[in-house]
Structures are given as structure tokens and as C-alpha cells.
C-alpha positions as YAML, in Angstrom:
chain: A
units: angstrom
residues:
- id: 1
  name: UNK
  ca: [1.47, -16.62, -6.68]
- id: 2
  name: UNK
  ca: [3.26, -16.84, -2.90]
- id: 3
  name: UNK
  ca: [4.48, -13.52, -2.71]
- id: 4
  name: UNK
  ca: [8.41, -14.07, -1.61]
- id: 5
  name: UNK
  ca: [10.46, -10.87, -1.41]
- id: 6
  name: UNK
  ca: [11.39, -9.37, -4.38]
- id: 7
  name: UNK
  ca: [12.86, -5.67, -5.33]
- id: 8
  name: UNK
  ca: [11.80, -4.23, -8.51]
- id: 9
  name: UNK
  ca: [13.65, -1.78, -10.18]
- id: 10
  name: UNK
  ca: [12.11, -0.35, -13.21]
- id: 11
  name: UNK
  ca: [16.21, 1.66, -14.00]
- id: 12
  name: UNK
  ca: [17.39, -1.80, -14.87]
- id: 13
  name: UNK
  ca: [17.45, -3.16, -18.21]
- id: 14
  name: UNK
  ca: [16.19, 0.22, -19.84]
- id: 15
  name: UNK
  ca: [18.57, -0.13, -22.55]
- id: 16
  name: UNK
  ca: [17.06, -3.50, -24.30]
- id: 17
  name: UNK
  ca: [13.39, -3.30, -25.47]
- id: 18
  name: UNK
  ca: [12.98, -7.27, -24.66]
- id: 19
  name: UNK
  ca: [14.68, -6.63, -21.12]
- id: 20
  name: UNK
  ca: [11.82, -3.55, -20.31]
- id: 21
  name: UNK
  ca: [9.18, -5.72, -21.38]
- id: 22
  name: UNK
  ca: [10.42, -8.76, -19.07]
- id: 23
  name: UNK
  ca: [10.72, -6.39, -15.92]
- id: 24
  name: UNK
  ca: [7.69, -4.95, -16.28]
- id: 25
  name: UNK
  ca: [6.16, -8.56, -16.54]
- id: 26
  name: UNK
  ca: [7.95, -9.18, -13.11]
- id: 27
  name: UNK
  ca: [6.15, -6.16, -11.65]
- id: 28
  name: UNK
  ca: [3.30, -6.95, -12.82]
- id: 29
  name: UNK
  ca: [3.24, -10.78, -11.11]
- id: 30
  name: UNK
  ca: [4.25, -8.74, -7.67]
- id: 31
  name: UNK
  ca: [1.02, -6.56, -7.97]
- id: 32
  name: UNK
  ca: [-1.28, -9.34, -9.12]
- id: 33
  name: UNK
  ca: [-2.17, -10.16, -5.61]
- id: 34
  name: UNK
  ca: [-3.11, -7.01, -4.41]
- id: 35
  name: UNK
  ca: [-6.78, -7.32, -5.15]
- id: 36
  name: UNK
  ca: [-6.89, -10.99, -3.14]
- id: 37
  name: UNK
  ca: [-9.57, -10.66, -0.51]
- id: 38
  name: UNK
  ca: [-11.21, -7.36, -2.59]
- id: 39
  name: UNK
  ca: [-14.47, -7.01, -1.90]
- id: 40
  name: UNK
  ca: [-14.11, -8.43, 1.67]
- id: 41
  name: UNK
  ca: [-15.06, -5.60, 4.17]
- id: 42
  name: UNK
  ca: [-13.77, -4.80, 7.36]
- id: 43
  name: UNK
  ca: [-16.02, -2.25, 8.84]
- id: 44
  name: UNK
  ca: [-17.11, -4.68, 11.85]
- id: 45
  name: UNK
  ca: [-13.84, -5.30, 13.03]
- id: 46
  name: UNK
  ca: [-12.75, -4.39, 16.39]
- id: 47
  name: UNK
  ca: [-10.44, -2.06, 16.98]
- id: 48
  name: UNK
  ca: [-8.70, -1.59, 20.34]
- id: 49
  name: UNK
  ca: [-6.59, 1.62, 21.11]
- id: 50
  name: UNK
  ca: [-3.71, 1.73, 23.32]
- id: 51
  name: UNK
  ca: [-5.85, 3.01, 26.12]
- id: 52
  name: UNK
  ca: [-8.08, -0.16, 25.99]
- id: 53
  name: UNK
  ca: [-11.39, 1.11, 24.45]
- id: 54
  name: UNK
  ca: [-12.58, -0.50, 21.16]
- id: 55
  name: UNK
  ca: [-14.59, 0.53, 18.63]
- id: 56
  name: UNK
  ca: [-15.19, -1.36, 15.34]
- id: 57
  name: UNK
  ca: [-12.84, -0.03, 12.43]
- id: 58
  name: UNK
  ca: [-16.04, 1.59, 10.46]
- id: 59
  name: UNK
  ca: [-16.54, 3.93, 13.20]
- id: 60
  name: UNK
  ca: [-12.60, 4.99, 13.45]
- id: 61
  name: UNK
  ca: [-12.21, 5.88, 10.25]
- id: 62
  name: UNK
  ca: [-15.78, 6.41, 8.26]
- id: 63
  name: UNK
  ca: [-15.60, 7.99, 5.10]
- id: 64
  name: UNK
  ca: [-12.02, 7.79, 5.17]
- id: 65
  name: UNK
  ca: [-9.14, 6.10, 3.37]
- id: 66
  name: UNK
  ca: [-6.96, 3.99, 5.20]
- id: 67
  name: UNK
  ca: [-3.63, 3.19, 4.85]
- id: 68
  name: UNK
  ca: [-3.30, 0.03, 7.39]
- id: 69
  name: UNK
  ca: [0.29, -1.39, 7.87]
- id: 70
  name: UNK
  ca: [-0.45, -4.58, 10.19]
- id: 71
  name: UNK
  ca: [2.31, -5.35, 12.19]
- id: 72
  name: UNK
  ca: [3.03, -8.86, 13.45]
- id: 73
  name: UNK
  ca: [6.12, -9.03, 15.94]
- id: 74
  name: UNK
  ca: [8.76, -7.76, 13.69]
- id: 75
  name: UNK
  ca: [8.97, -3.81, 13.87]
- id: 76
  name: UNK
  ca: [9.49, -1.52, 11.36]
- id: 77
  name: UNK
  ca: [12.97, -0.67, 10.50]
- id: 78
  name: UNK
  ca: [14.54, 2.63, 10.87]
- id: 79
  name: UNK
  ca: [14.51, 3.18, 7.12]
- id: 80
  name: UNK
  ca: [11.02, 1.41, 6.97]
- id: 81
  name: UNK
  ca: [9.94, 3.90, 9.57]
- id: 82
  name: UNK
  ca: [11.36, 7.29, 7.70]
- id: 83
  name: UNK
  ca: [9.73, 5.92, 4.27]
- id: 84
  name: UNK
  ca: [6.60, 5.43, 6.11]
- id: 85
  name: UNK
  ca: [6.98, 9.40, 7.64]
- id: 86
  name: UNK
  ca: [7.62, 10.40, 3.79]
- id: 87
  name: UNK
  ca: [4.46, 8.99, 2.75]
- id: 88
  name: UNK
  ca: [2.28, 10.68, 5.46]
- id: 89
  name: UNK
  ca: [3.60, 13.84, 4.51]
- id: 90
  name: UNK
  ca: [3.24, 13.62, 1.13]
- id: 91
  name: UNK
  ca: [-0.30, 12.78, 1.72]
- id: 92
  name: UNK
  ca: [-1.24, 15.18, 4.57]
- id: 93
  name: UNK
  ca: [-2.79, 17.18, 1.87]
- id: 94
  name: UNK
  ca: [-5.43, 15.10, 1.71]
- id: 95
  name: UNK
  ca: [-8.02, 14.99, 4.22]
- id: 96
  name: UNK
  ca: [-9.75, 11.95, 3.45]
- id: 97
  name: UNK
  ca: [-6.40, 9.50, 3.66]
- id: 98
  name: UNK
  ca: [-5.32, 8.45, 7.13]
- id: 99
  name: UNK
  ca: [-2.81, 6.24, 8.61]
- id: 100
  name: UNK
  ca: [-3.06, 3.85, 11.02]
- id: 101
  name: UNK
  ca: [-1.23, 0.86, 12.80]
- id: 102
  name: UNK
  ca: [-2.42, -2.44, 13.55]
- id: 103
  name: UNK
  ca: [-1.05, -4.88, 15.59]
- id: 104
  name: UNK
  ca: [-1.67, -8.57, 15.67]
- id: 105
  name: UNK
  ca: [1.65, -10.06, 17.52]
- id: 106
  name: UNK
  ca: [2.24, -11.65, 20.43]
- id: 107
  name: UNK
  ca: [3.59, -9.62, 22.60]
- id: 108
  name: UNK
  ca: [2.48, -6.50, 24.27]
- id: 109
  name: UNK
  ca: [3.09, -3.20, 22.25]
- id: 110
  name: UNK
  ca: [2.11, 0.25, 23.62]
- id: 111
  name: UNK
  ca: [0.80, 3.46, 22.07]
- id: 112
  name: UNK
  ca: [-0.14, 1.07, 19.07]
- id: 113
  name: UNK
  ca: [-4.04, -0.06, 18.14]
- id: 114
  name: UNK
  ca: [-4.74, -3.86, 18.45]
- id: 115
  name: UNK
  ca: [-6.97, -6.20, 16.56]
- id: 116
  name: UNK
  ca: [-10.04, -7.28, 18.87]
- id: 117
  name: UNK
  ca: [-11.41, -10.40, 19.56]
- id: 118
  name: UNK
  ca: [-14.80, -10.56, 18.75]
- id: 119
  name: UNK
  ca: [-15.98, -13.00, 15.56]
- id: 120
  name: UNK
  ca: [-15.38, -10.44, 12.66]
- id: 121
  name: UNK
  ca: [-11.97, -9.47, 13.78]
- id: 122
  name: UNK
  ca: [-11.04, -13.21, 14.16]
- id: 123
  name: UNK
  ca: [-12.21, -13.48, 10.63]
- id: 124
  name: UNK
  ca: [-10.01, -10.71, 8.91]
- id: 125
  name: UNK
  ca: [-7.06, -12.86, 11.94]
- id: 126
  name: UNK
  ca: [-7.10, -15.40, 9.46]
- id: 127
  name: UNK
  ca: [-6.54, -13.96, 6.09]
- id: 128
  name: UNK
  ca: [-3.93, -11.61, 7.36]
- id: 129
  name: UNK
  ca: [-0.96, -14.19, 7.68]
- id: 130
  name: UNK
  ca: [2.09, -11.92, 8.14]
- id: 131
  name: UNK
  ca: [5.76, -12.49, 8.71]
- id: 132
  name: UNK
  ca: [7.23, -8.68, 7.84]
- id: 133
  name: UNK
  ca: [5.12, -5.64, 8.52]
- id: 134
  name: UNK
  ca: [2.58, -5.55, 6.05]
- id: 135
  name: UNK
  ca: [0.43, -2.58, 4.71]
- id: 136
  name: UNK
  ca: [-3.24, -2.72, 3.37]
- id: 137
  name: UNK
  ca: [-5.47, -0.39, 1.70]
- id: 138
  name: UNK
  ca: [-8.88, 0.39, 3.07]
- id: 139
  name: UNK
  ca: [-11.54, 1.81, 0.96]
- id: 140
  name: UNK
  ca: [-13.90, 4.49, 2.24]
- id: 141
  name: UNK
  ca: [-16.41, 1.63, 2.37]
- id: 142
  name: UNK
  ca: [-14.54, -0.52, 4.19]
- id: 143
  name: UNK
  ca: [-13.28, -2.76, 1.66]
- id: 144
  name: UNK
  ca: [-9.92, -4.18, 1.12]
- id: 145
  name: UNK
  ca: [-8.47, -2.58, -1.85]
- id: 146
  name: UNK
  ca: [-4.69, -3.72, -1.54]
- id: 147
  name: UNK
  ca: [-4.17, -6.93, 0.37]
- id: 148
  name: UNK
  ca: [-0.56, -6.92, 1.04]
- id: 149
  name: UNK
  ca: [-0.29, -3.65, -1.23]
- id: 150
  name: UNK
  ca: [2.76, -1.41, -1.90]
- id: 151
  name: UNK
  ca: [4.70, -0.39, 1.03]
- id: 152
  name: UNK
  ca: [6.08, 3.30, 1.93]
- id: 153
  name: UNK
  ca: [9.02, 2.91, 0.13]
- id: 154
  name: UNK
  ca: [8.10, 1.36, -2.87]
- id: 155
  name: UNK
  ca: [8.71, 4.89, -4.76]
- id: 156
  name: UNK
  ca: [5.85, 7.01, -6.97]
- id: 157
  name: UNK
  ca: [4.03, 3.25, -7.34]
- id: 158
  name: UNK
  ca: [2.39, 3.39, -3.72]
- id: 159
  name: UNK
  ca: [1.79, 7.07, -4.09]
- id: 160
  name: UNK
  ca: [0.06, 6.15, -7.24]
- id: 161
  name: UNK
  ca: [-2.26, 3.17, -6.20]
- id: 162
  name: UNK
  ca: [-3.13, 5.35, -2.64]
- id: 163
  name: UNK
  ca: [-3.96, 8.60, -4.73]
- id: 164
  name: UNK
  ca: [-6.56, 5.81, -6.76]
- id: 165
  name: UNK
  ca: [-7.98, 4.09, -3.93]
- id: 166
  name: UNK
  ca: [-9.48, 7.74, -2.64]
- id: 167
  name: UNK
  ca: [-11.89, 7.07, -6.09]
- id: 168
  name: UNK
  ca: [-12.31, 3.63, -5.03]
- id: 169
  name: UNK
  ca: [-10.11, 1.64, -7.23]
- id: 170
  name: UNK
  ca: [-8.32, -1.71, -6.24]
- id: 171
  name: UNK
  ca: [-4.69, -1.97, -6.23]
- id: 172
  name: UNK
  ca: [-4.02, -4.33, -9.04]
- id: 173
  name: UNK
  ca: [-5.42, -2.36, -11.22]
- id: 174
  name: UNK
  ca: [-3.86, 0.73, -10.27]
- id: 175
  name: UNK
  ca: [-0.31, -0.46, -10.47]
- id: 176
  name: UNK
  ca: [-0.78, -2.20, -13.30]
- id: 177
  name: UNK
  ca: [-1.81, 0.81, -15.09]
- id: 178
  name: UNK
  ca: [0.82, 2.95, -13.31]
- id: 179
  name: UNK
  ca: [3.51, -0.03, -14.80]
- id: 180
  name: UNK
  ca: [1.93, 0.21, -18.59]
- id: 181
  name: UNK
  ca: [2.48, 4.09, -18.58]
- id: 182
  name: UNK
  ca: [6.21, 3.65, -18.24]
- id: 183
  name: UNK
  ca: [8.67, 3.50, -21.42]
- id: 184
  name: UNK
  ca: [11.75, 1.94, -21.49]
- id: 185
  name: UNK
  ca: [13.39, 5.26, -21.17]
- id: 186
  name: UNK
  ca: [12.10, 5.70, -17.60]
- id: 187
  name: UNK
  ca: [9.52, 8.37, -18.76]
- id: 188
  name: UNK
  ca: [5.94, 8.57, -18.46]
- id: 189
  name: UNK
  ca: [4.39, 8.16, -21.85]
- id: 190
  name: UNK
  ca: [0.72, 10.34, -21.08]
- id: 191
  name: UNK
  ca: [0.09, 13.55, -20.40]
- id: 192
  name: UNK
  ca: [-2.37, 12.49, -17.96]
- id: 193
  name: UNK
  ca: [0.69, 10.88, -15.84]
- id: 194
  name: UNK
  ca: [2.88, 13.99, -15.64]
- id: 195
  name: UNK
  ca: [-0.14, 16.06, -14.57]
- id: 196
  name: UNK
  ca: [-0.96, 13.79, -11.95]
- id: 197
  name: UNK
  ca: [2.99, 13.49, -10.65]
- id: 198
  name: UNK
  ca: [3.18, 17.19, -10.92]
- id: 199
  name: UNK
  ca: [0.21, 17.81, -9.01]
- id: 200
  name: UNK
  ca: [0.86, 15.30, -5.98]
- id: 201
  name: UNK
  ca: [4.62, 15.47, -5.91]
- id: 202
  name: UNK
  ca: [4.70, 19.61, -6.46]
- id: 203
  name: UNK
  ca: [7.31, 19.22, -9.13]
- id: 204
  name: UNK
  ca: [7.80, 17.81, -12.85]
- id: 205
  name: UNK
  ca: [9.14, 14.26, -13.30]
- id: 206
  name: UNK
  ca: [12.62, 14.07, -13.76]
- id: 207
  name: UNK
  ca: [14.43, 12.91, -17.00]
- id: 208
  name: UNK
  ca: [14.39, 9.46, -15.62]
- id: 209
  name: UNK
  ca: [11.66, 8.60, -12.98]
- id: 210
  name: UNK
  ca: [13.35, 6.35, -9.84]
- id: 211
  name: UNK
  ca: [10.77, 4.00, -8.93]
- id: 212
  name: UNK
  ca: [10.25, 0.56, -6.93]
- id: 213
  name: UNK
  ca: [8.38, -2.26, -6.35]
- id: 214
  name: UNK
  ca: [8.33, -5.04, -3.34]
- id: 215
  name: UNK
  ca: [6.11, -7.46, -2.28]
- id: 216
  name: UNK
  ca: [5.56, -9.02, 1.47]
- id: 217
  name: UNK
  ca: [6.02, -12.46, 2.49]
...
């Protein structure tokens, strides 16, 4: 599927049983693409920092999960940018996450890391194909886990499919499990689901959880 913009908002239609099921097939056709390119790694990609020194994207961030918003030459928004300072924070806890910027545009862009030009980096160039900023999910390995995955705002869901991809886990598969533990009432329906909001958000779900979902052209 071309992923076109869409927002999905799982507080709609929670009042007809038929309407829940046909939302949650929507989000599940915007997360089905998340696990393109899975498998491909990145590690030999160059990186280049603001200061001009590169270094290939295994050695920035070995043994680390990385959440990689590529940015073309559209910026992030103000609100992108505060969603995006949310997420670190709620993930600061967690010393084996980082986040990084990448940025493939045109123009010149300070204080921001830059894709390289050697042969593997021209590679991972061509399946990137980005109008709006764009996040990815690295794995620890160096594979692509979420190609074109959730983005900062897209509430509890990219918390979610991050918290997974620390074990490993591709993003497809971790939203559409976070999507099938949803009722219609806006409620988790496990145990296991509560814990893990409780534990990662510091607080019990609300009556009704107030979730998103997006995808990026």
C-alpha cells in the first residue's frame, strides 16, 4: 500500500461493534508497511556530524536502539518538534534507546548529522524516499525494524512499538498487537497491557485510552 496521510483515531466509532472493527482494520493497513525493508541493515552507513567527521552508523550507536527521524527539506513543525521532546523524555529512562537526526535534503542544515556518500549510504539513499520528516526504527543490530514507523505523536502506539524494538521486534508486528488489545470501549483488554502502560507511562490507563495513528507519505 502507498502510504498517503492518514489520522487514526481509535475514540471514533466506539459506540458500533462493526464501526471498531472497521477502524481498527484501517490501522492496521497504516502499520502494514512498517516491516518493508526489515532485515536490511544499516550498520555500514556513513554518518557525518555537524562538525564534518564521519563514522559509519554501527559505530555511533552500537548496542543501542535508535530512533532515526530522517529529515528531507521540510522541518519539523513546532508541534512535531514538542511531540518529538515528549517522546525523549518519556524514554530517557532507558539507556539503551537513543535519538538521532538524519538529514538527506538539499540544502545545508547545521548542528544536524548527514547521510554520507560512500556506496552503503547511497544504498539505504534510495529506499528512503521522503517528502515529510520521516522516523525509522533501528535495531541494536542494525536492522530496520520500522521503515516509515510511528511518529512522536502518534500517542501510546509509538511508545508501544519503541518499548518492543529494545527486544528486537519489528514494527508491524508490534502495532498490530498493540491494535488487537484494544476493545471498543477504548480499554485495554490484558492484564499484560495495563502493566506495561503503568510501568512506562508511571500511571494507570485512563477510563478511555487517547491514542493515534499516522502514516508518512
Amino acid at each position: 500500500m502507498k502510504k498517503t496521510t492518514y489520522l487514526f483515531i481509535f475514540t471514533l466509532c466506539v459506540l458500533c461493534s462493526s464501526c471498531t472493527m472497521m477502524v481498527k482494520g484501517i490501522a492496521k493497513l497504516l502499520v502494514k508497511d512498517y516491516n518493508d525493508y526489515t532485515g536490511t541493515h544499516i550498520s555500514d552507513v556513513k554518518i557525518i556530524d555537524a562538525e564534518g567527521r564521519g563514522q559509519s552508523f554501527g559505530n555511533l550507536y552500537k548496542g543501542k536502539t535508535v530512533y532515526l527521524y530522517v529529515l528531507g527539506n521540510k522541518k519539523l513543525s513546532t508541534h512535531q518538534e514538542k511531540s518529538y521532546q515528549q517522546l525523549k523524555e518519556r524514554f530517557a529512562k532507558y539507556p539503551d534507546v537513543v535519538f538521532s537526526n538524519l538529514y538527506v535534503g538539499s540544502d545545508t542544515l547545521s548542528n544536524t548529522n548527514r547521510l554520507g556518500d560512500d556506496a552503503s549510504s547511497a544504498e539505504f539513499r534510495k529506499i528512503l524516499s521522503i517528502s515529510d520528516p520521516a522516523p525509522f526504527i533501528i535495531g541494536k543490530d542494525g536492522a530496520i525494524l520500522a521503515y516509515k514507523g510511528p511518529k512522536p505523536d502518534d500517542k501510546i502506539i509509538v511508545d508501544y512499538v519503541l518499548y518492543q524494538a529494545m527486544k528486537g521486534e519489528d514494527g508491524t508486528k508490534s502495532a498490530k498487537r498493540f491494535i488487537r488489545a484494544v476493545n471498543g470501549n477504548d480499554q485495554f483488554k490484558s492484564p499484560k497491557f495495563i502493566e506495561w502502560y503503568t510501568l512506562h507511562f508511571g500511571k494507570t490507563p485512563d477510563h478511555k485510552l487517547n491514542m493515534s495513528l499516522s502514516s508518512t507519505n
